[in-house]
C-alpha positions as a Markdown table, in Angstrom:
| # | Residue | x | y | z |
|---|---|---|---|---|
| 1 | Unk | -49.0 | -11.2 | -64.2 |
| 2 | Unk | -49.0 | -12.1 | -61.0 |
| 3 | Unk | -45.3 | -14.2 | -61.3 |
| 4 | Unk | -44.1 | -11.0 | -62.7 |
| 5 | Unk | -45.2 | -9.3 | -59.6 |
| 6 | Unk | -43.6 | -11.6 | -57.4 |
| 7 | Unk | -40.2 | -11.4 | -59.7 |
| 8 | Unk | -39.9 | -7.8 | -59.8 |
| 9 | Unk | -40.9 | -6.5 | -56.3 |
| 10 | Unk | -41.1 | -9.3 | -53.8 |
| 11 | Unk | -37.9 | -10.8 | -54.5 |
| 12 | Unk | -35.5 | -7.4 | -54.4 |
| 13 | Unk | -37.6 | -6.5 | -51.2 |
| 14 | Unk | -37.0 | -9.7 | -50.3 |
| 15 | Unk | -32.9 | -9.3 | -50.9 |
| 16 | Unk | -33.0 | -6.1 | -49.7 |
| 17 | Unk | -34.3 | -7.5 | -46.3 |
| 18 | Unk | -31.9 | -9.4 | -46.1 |
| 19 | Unk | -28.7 | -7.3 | -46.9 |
| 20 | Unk | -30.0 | -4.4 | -44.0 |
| 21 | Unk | -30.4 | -7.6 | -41.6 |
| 22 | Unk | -27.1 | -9.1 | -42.7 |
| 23 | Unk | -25.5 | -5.5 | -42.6 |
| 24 | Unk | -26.9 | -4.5 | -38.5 |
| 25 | Unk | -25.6 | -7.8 | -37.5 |
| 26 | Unk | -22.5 | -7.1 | -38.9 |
| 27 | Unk | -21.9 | -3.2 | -37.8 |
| 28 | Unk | -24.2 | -3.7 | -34.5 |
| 29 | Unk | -21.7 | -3.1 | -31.4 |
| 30 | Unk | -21.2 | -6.6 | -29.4 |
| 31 | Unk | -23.5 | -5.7 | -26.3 |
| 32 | Unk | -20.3 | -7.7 | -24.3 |
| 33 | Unk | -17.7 | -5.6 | -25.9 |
| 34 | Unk | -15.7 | -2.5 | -23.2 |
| 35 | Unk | -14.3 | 0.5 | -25.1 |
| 36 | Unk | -12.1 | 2.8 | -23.1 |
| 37 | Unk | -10.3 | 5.6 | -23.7 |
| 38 | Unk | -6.7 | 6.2 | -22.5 |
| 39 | Unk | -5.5 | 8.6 | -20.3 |
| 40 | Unk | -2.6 | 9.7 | -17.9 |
| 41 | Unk | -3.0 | 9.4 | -14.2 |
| 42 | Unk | -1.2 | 8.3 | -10.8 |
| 43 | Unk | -0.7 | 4.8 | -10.7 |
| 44 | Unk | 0.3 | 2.8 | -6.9 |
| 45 | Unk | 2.3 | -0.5 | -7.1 |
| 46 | Unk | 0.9 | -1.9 | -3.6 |
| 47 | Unk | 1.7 | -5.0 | -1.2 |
| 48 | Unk | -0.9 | -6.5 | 0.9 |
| 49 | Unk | -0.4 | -8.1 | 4.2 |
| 50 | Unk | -2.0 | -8.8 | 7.6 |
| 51 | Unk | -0.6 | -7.0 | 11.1 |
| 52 | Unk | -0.7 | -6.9 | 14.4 |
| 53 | Unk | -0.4 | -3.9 | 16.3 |
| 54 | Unk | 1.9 | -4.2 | 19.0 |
| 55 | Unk | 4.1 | -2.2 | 21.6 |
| 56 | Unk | 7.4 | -1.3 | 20.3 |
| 57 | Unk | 9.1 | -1.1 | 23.2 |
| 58 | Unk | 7.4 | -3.2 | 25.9 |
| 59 | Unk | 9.0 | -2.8 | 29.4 |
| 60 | Unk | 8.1 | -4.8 | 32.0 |
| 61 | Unk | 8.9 | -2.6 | 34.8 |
| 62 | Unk | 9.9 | -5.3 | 38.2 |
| 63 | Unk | 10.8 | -4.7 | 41.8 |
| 64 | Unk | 14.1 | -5.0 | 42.7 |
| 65 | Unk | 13.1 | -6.8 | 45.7 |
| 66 | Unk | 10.6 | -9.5 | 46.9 |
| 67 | Unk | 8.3 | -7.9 | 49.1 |
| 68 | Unk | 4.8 | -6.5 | 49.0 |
| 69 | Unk | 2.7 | -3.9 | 46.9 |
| 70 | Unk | 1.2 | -1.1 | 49.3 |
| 71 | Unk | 0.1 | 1.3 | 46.2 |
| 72 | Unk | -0.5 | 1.7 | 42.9 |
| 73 | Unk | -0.6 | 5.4 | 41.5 |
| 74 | Unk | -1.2 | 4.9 | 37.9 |
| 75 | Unk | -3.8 | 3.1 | 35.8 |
| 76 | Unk | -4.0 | 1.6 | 32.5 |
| 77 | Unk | -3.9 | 4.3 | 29.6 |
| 78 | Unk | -2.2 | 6.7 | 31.9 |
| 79 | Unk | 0.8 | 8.7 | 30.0 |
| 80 | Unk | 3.9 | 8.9 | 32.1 |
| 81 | Unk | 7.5 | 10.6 | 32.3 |
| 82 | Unk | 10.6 | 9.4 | 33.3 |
| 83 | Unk | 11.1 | 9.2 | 36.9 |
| 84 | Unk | 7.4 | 9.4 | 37.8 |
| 85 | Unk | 6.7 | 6.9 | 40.5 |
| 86 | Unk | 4.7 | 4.1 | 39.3 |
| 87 | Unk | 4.0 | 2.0 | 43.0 |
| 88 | Unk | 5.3 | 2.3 | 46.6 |
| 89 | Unk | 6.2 | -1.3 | 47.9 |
| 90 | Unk | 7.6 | -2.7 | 51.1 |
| 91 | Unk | 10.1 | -5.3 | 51.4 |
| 92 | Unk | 9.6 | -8.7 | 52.9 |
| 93 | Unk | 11.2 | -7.2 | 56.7 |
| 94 | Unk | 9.1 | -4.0 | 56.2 |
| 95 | Unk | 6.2 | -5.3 | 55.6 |
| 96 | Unk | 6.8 | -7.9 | 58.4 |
| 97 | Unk | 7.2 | -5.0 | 61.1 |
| 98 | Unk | 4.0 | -2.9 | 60.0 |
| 99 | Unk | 1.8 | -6.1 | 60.6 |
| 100 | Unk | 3.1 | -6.1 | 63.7 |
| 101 | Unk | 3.3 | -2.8 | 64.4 |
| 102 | Unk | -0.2 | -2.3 | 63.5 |
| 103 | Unk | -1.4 | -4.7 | 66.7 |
| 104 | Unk | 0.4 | -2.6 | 68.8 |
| 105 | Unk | -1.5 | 0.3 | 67.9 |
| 106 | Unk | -1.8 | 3.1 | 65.3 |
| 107 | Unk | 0.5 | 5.1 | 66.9 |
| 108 | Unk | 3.4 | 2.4 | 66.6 |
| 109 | Unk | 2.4 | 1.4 | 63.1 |
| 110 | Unk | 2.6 | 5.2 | 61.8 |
| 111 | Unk | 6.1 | 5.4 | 63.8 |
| 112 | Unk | 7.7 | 2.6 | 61.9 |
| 113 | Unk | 6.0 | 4.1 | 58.4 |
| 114 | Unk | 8.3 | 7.2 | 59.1 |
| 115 | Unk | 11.1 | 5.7 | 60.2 |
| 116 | Unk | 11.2 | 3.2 | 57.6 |
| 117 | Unk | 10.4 | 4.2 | 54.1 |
| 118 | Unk | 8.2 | 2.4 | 51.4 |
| 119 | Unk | 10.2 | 1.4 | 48.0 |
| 120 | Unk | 9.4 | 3.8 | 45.1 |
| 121 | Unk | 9.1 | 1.8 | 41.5 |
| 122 | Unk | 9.5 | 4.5 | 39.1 |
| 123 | Unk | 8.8 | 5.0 | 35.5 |
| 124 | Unk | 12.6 | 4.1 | 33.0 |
| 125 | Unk | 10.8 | 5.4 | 30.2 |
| 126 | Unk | 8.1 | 8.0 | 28.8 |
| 127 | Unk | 5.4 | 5.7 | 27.6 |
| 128 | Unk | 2.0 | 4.2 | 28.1 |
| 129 | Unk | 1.1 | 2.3 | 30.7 |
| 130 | Unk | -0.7 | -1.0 | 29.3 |
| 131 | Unk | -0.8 | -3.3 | 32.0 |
| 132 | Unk | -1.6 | -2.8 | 35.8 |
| 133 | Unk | -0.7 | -6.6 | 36.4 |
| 134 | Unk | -0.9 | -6.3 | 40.1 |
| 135 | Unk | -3.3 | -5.0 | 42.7 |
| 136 | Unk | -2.0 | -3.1 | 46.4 |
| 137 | Unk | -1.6 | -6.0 | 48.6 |
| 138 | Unk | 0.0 | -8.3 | 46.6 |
| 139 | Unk | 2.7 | -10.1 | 47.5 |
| 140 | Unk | 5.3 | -10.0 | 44.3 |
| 141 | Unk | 8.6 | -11.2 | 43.6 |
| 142 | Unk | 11.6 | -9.7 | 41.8 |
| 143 | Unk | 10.5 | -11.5 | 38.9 |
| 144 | Unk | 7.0 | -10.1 | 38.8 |
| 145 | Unk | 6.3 | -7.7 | 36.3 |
| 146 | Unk | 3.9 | -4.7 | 38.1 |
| 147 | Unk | 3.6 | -2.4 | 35.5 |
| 148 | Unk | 4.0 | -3.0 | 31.6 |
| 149 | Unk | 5.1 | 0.2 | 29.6 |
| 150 | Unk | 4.9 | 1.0 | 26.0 |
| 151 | Unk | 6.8 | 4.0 | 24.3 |
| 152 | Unk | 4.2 | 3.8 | 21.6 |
| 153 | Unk | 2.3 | 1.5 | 19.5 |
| 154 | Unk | 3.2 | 0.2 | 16.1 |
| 155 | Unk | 1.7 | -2.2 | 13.9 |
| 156 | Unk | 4.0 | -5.4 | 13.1 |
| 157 | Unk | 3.2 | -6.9 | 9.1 |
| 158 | Unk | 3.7 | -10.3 | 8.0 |
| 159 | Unk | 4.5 | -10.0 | 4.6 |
| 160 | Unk | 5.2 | -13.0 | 2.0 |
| 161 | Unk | 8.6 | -14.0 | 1.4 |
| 162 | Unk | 8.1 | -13.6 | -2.8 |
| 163 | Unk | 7.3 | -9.5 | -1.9 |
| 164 | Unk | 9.6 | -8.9 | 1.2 |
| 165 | Unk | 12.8 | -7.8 | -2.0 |
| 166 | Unk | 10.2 | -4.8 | -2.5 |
| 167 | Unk | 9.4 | -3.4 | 0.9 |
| 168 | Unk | 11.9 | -0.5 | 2.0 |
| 169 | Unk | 12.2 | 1.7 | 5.3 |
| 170 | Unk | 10.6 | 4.7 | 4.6 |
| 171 | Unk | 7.9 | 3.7 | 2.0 |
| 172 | Unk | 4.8 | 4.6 | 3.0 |
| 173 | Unk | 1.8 | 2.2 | 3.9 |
| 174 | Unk | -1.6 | 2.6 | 5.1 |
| 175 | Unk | -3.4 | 0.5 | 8.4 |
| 176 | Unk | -6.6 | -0.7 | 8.5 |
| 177 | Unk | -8.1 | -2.2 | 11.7 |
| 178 | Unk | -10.4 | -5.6 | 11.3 |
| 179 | Unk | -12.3 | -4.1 | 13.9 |
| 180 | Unk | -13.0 | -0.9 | 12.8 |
| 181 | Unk | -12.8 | -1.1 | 9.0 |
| 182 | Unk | -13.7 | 2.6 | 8.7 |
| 183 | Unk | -10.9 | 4.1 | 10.3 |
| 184 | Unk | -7.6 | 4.4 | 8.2 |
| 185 | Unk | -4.3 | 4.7 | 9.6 |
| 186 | Unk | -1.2 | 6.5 | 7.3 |
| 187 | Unk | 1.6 | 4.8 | 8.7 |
| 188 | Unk | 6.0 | 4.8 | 7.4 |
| 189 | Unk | 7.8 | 1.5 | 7.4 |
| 190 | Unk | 10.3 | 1.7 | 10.0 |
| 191 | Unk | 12.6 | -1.4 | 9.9 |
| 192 | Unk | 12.3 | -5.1 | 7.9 |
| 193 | Unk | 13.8 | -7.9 | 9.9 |
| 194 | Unk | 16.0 | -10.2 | 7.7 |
| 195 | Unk | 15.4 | -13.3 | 10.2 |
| 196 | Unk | 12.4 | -15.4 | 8.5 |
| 197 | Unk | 9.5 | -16.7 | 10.4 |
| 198 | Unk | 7.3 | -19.6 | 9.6 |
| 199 | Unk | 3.5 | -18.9 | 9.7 |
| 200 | Unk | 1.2 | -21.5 | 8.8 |
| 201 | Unk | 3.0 | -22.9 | 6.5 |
| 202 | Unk | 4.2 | -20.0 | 5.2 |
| 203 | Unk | 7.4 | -18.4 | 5.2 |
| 204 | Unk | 7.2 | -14.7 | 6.1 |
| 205 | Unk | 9.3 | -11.7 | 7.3 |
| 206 | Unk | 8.3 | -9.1 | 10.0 |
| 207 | Unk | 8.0 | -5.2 | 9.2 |
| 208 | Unk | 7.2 | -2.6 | 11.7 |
| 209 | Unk | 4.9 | 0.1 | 10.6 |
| 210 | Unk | 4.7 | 3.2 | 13.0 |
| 211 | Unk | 1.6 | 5.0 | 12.3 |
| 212 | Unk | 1.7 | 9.1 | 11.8 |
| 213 | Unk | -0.9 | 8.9 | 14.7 |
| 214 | Unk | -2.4 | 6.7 | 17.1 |
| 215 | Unk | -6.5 | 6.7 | 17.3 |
| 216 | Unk | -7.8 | 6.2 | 20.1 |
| 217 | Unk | -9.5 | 2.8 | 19.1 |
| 218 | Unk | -5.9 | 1.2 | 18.8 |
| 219 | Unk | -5.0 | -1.6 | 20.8 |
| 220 | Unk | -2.3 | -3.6 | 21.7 |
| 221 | Unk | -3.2 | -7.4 | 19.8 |
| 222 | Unk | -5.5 | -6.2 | 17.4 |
| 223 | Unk | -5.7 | -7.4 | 14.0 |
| 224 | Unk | -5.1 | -5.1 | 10.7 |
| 225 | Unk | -4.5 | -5.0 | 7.1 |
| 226 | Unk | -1.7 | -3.6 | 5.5 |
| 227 | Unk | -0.7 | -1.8 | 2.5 |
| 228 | Unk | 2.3 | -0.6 | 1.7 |
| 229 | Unk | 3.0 | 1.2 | -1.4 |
| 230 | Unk | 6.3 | 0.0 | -2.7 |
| 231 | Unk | 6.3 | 2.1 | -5.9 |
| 232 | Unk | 4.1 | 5.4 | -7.4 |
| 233 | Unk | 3.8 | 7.0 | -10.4 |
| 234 | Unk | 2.6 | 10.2 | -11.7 |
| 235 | Unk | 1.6 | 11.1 | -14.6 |
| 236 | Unk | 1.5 | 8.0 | -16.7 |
| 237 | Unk | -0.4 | 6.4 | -19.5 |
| 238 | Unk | -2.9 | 3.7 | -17.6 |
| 239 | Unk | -4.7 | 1.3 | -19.5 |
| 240 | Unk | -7.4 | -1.3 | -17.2 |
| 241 | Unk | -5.4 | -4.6 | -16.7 |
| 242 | Unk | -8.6 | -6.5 | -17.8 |
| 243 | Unk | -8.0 | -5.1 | -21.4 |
| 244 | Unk | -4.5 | -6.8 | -21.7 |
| 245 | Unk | -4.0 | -10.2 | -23.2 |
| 246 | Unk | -0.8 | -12.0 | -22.2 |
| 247 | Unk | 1.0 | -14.6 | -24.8 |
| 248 | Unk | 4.5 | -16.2 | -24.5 |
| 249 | Unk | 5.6 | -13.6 | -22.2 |
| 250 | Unk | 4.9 | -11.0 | -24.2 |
| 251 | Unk | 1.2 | -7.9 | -23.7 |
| 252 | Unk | -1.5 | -7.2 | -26.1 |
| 253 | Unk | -4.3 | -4.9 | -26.3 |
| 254 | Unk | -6.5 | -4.6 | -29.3 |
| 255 | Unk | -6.7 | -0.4 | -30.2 |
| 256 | Unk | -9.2 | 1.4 | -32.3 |
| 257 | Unk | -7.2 | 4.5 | -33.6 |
| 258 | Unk | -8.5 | 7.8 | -35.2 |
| 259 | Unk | -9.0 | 7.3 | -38.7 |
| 260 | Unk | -8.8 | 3.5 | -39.1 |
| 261 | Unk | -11.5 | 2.0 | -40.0 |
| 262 | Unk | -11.4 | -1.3 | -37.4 |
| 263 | Unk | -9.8 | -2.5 | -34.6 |
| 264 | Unk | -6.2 | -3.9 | -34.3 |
| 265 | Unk | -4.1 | -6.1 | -32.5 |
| 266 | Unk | -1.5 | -3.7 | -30.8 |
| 267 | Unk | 1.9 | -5.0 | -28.3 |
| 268 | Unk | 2.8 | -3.3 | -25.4 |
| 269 | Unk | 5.4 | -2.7 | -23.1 |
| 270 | Unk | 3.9 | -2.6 | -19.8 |
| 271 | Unk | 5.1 | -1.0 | -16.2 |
| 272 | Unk | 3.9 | -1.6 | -12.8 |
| 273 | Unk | 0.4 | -2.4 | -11.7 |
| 274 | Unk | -2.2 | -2.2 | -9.0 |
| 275 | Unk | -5.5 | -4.0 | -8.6 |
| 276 | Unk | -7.3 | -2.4 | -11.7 |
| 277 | Unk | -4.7 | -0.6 | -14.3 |
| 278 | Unk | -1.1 | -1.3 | -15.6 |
| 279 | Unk | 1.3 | 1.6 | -16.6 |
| 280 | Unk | 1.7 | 1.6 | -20.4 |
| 281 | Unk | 5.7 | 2.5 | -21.3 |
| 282 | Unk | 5.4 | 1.9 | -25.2 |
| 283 | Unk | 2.6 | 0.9 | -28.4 |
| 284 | Unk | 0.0 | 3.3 | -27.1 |
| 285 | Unk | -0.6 | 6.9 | -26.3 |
| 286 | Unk | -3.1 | 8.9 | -24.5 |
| 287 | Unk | -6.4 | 9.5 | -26.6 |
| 288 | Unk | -6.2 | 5.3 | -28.0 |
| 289 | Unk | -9.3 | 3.9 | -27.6 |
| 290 | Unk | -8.8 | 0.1 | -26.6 |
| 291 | Unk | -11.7 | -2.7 | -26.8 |
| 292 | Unk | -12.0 | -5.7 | -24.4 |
| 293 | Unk | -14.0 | -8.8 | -26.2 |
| 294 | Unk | -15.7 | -11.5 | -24.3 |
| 295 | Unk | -16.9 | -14.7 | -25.7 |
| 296 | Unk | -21.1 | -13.6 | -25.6 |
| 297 | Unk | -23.9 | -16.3 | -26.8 |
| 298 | Unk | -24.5 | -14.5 | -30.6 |
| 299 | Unk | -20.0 | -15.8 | -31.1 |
| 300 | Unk | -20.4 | -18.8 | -29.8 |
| 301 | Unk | -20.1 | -21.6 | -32.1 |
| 302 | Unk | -20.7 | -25.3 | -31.2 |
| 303 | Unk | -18.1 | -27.5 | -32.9 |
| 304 | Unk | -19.6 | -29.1 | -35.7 |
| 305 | Unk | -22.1 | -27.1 | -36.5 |
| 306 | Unk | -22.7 | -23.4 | -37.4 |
| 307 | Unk | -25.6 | -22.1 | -35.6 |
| 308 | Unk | -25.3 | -22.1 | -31.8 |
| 309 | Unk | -28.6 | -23.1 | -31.5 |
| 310 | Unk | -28.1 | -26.0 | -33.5 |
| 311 | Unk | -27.6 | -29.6 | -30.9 |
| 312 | Unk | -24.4 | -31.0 | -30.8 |
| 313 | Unk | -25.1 | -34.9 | -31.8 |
| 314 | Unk | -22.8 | -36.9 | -30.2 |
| 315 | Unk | -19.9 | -39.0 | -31.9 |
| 316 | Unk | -20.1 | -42.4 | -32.6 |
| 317 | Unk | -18.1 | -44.7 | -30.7 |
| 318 | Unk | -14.9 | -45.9 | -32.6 |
């Protein structure tokens, strides 16, 4: 009795146990498997580079003369025209016959500032003033620099010779500063020099960037990071660039379509890309769902055996 007990209920609820167990391994979801879903959207093909930002035009403004500085009207940071006077200086003589004018007497040294007129150094540009290099009684030559202006500042990129084909006047980048991460700077390429420059090893090509404004935090020598978008799209089928698989040249995605009942093995023709998605021109359309599979512990098989929690013995020597 009791054998025909164990026969005829045990063992089927035995079988059965093991079919629903077999069965929710099999249709369980892979707990390291991604599913998206595909979609249209703007897509930004971006280069990356470091910067400097820089004067564009730095002119060292000089005295035409050797002689002395007797005052300085402008500071740094100061905005000036064209034609504004900068500093008053005397020349060697001049200077030579107010020293001695002035131990004759007030009166005599105040004659010979009338009659003989200081030197105006005037502005040859509307710019910034970045650099008072010299303080009022200073003696300076003609090759002295007193004032250093700047028509504006710009940020100067060092970008790799492998992207430098891609970069354009007129493309459109964005600035940030090292030191002030936060703050983000919409900036136009202006010009890309075709002489190369050797930077650590590296050969690279300047590109001047002028930003569409100038914060006040910017500063000439500061360090920055560059992107400039060489291409964007609107309105295009993205897929996540971590769901592609790449063989002999050629894309792959694997696609779980409406109505089929598992997933398959799908090629694509593929467009630009950024950091996270790649333009899909062909094998998909919006509404695909596509799976990303990674290698988790329950699909891992130790060679040799088939249970992964089964100990590899080690081969005999030969």
């Amino acid at each position: 009795m009791i054998k025909k007990i164990i026969v005829f209920v045990i063992v089927p609820v035995a079988l059965l146990c093991v079919l629903f167990l077999v069965f929710r391994r099999n249709t369980a979801p892979d707990p390291a498997e991604k599913r998206t879903r595909l979609s249209l959207g703007r897509l930004e093909s971006a280069i990356t580079a470091t910067g400097t930002v820089k004067p564009r035009n730095r002119l060292e403004v000089k005295p035409p003369i050797s002689g002395r500085i007797e005052q300085i009207l402008v500071q740094e940071g100061a905005v000036v025209k064209t034609g504004d006077v900068l500093a008053f200086m005397s020349s060697t003589d001049r200077a030579a016959l107010l020293d001695a004018a002035y131990l004759q007497g007030e009166d005599s040294r105040r004659k010979w500032e009338d009659a003989y007129k200081p030197i105006p150094l005037l502005a040859p540009i509307d710019g910034d003033v970045i650099v008072k290099a010299v303080n009022p009684g200073q003696v300076v030559t003609a090759a002295d620099a007193v004032v250093v202006l700047s028509d504006r500042l710009i940020v100067q990129a060092q970008v790799d010779e492998t992207d430098i084909g891609r970069v354009q006047t007129g493309q459109r980048a964005s600035i940030t500063l090292d030191a002030y991460p936060e703050t983000v700077v919409r900036a136009t390429v202006e010009h890309v020099y075709y002489e190369s420059k050797v930077v650590s090893n590296v050969t690279v090509y300047y590109v001047d960037l002028i930003p569409d404004e100038i914060p006040q935090v910017f500063r000439s020598g500061m360090s920055a990071d560059v992107r400039i978008i060489s291409d964007l799209r609107e309105n295009v089928l993205l897929v996540p660039s971590e769901y592609i698989d790449r063989q002999d040249g050629s894309s792959f995605v694997t696609v779980f379509r409406a109505g089929e009942t598992k997933p398959q093995k799908q090629e694509i023709l593929t467009g630009i890309s950024d950091e996270e998605n790649t333009e899909v021109l062909g094998g998909l359309e919006a509404g695909d769902v596509v799976i990303r599979k990674s290698l988790s512990l329950a699909s891992r098989k130790v060679k040799g055996t088939s249970s992964p929690f089964v100990p590899s013995r080690p081969r005999a020597a030969r």
